[in-house]
C-alpha positions in Angstrom: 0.0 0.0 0.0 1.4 3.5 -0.9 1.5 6.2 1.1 1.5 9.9 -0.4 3.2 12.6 1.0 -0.3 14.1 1.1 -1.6 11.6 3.7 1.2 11.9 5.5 1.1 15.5 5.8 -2.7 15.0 6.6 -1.6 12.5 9.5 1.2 15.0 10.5 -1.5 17.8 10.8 -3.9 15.6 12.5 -1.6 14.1 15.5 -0.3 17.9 16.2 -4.1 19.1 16.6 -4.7 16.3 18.6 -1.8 16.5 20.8 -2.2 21.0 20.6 -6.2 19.8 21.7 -4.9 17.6 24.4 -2.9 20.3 26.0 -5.9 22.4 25.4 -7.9 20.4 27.5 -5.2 19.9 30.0 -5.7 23.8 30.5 -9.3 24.0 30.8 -9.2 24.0 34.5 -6.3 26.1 35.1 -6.9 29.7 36.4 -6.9 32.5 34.5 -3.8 34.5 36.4 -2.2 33.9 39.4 -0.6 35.3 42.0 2.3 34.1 44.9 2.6 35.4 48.0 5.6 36.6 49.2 6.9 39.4 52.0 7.5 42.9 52.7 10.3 44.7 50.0 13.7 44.2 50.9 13.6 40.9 51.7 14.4 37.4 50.0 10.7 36.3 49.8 9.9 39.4 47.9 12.7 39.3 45.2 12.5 35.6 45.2 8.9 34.8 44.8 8.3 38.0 42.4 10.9 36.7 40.2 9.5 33.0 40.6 6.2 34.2 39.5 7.5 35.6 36.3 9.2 33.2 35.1 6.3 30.7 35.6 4.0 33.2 34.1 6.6 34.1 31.2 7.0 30.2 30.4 3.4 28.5 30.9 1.8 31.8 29.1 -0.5 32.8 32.0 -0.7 36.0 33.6 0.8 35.8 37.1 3.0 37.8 39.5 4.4 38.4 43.0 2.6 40.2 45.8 3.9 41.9 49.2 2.6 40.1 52.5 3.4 39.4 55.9 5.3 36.8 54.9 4.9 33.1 55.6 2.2 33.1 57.8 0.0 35.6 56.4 1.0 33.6 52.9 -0.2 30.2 54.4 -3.6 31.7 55.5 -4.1 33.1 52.3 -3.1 30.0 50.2 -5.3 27.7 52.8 -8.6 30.0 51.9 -7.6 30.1 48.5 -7.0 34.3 48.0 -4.1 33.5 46.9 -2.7 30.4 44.6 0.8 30.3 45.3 3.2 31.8 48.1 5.9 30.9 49.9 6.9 29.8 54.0 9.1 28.5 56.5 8.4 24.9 58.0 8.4 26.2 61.4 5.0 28.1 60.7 3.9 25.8 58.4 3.6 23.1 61.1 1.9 25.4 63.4 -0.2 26.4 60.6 -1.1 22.5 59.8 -1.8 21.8 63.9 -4.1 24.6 63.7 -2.1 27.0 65.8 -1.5 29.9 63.4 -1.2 33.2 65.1 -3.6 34.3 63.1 -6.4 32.3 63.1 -5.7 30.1 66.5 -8.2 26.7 66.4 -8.3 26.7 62.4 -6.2 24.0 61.4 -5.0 24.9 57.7 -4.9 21.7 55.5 -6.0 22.9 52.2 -1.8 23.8 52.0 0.6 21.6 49.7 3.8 21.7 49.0 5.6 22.3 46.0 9.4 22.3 46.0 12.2 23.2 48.2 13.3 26.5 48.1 16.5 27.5 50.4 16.9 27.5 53.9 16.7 30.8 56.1 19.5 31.6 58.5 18.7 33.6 61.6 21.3 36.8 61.7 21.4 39.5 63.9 22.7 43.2 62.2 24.1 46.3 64.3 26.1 49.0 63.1 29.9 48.9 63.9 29.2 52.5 65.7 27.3 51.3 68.6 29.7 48.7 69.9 27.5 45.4 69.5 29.7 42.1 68.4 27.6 39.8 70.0 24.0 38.6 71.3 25.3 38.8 74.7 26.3 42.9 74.4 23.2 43.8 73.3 22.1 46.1 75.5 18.8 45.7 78.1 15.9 47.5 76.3 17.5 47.4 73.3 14.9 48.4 70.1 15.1 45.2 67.9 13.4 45.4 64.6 12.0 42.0 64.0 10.4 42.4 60.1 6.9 41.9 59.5 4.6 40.8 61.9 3.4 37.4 62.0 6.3 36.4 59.9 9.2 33.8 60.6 11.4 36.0 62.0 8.8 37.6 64.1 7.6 35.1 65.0 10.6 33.2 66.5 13.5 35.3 66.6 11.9 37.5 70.0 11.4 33.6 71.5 15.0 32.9 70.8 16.4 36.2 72.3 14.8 35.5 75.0 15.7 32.0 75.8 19.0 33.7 75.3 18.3 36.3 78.4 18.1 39.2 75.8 15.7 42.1 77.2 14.4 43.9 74.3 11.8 46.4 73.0 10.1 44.5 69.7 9.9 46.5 66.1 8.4 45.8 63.3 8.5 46.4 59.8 9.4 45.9 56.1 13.2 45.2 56.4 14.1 47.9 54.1 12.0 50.3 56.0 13.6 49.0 59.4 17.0 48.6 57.5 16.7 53.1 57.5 15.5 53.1 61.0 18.7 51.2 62.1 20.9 53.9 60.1 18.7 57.0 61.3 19.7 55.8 64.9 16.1 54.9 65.8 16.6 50.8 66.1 19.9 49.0 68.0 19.4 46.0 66.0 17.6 44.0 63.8 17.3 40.6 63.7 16.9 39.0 60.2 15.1 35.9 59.1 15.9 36.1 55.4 17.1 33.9 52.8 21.1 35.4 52.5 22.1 37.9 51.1 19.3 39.7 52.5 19.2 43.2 50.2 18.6 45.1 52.9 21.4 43.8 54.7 23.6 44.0 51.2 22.1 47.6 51.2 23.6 48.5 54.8 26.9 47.5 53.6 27.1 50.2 50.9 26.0 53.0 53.1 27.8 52.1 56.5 29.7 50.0 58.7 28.0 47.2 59.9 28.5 44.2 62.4 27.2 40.8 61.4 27.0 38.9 64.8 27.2 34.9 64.8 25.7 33.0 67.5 28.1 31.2 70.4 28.0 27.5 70.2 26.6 27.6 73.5 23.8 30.0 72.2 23.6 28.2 69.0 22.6 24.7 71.0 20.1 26.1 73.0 18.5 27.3 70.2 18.8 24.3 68.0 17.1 22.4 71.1 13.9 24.4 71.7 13.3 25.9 68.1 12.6 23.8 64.8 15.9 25.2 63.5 19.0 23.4 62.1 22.7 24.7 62.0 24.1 27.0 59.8 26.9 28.5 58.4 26.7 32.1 56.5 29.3 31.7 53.9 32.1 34.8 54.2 31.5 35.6 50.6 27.8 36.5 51.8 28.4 39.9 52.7 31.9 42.1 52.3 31.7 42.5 56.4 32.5 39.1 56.8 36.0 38.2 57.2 34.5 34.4 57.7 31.9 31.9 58.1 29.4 33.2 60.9 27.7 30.5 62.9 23.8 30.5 63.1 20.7 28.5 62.7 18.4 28.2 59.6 15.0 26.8 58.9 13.8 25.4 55.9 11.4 27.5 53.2 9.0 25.8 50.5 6.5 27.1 47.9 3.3 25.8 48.5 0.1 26.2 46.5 -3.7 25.0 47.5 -4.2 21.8 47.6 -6.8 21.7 45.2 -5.0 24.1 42.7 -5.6 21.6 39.1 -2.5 18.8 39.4 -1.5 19.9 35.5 -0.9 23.0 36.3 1.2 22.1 39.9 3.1 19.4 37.5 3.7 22.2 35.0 5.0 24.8 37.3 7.4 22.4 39.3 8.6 21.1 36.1 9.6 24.6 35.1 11.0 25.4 38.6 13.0 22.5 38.7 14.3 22.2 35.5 15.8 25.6 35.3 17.9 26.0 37.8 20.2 28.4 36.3 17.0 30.6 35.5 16.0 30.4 39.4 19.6 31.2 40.4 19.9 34.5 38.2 16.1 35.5 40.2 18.3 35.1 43.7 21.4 33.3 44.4 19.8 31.2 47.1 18.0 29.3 44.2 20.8 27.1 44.3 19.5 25.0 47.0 16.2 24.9 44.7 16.9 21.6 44.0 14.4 18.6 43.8 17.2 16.5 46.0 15.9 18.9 49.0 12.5 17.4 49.2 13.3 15.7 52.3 13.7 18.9 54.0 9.6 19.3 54.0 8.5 16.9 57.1 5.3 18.9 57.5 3.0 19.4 54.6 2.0 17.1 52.5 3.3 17.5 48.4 0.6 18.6 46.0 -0.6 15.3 43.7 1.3 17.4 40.6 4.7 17.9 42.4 4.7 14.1 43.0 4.1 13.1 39.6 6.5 15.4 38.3 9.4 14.3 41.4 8.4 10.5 40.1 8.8 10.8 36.8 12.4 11.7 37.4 13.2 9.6 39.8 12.5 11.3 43.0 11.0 9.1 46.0 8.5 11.1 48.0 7.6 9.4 51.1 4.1 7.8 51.7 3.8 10.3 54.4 3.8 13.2 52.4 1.6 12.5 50.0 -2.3 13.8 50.0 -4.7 11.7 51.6 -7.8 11.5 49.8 
């Protein structure tokens, strides 16, 4: 039987419009834009996740973009109701979000919250300028005016109960780092304490414009922490920040994106497979992308992956344990 060039051409045509009306239908229950939640401006979250949401918009062809929060757990509230699609958190408030202890909205637990891939883990770092004499967390003064970021986010929502299982009296501040990064230079804070993913811009920012002290934890005072917080170890790299001379000792939690649970599993599949495929692509958004690496799904031993990030992790060879996976 002979086959003209004409058939074939018909055939040709035929599979691409099926296949171009497969994806169609693929799409049919995606939203029509979406949006990530991610922190005040002049933090990591907000560079990080505004930058995330453009390239996911730029390469599934759907508008989408980053918007300013409270940070994680203002982001998992909104991603549990479903205001927003995507947005980004710490597993420290993510478990407390899960167990229904949220600071903001105590007795709710929020289970409608999946994760998605591993992002970078957040060290805990203390700033002061040089001028007022601070080199460590047991020289800062009693009463001191500590600018803790947001409220309700990670770093205000640990970092005051880590000073003070540390014996550190303080005044609590808080703000959008770059706005508290000004109030430290204009005199009118002592210290701040970051939880950001590094380099934190407005820390990079301080550098420029004055002398700054970046003050590691003890090991004693790193312990302590490490044994009543959901923190790990940490190291910030020298090459972090021109002030360091070397590696400052701290602790770090891990940070995920999440999305609803019920967002359509195509479009989760579609949007991990883009994150994690382009590494290179997340790196040049912030440099702390390079931990955005599917090998780092173990680091999420709280909320369950959405059905879409498994199959995408599984169809490259990436176990996810039974325990993380969505119960029906």
């Amino acid at each position: 039987m002979r086959i003209t060039m004409s058939q074939v051409l018909t055939g040709t045509l035929a599979g691409a419009m099926l296949v171009a009306g497969t994806a169609q239908a693929d799409r049919s229950e995606w939203p029509e834009s979406f949006t990530v939640g991610t922190a005040s401006q002049g933090g990591t979250y907000f560079v990080y996740g505004s930058g995330w949401a453009n390239l996911i918009a730029d390469e599934l062809g759907i508008s989408g973009g980053g918007e300013v929060t409270g940070g994680p757990n203002q982001n998992l509230a909104l991603v549990h109701t479903g205001d927003l699609a995507l947005g980004l958190t710490t597993m420290g408030p993510a478990a407390e979000a899960l167990a229904g202890e949220s600071p903001l909205a105590p007795g709710v637990p929020m289970d409608n919250v999946c994760a998605l891939f591993p992002m970078y883990e957040t060290p805990f770092s203390i700033t002061a300028l040089s001028s007022s004499g601070i080199t460590s967390i047991s020289e800062i003064p009693d009463g001191a005016r500590i600018g803790f970021g947001p409220a309700a986010s990670t770093s205000d929502t640990y970092f005051p109960r880590i000073l003070e299982e540390l014996g550190v009296d303080f005044e609590r501040r808080n703000g959008g780092w770059t706005d508290l990064g000004g109030q430290l230079q204009d005199g009118l804070l002592d210290v701040i304490a970051f939880a950001a993913g590094i380099p934190v811009p407005a820390v990079s920012q301080l550098e420029v414009q004055t002398d700054v002290n970046i003050i590691e934890f003890t090991e004693e005072e790193q312990a302590k922490t490490i044994e009543k917080f959901p923190v790990a170890p940490f190291q910030i790299p020298a090459s972090t920040y021109e002030t360091l001379e070397e590696d400052a000792r701290a602790v770090s939690m891990w940070n995920f994106t999440i999305g609803g649970c019920d967002l359509p599993e195509d479009f989760v599949y579609e949007i991990t497979k883009v994150s994690m495929e382009n590494n290179d692509r997340m790196r040049d958004i912030h440099r702390s992308a390079a931990t955005s690496v599917p090998e780092n799904l173990d680091k999420n031993k709280v909320l369950p992956f959405h059905p879409g990030a498994v199959r995408w992790y599984e169809e490259n060879g990436y176990e996810v344990p039974e325990e993380r996976k969505l119960k029906n």
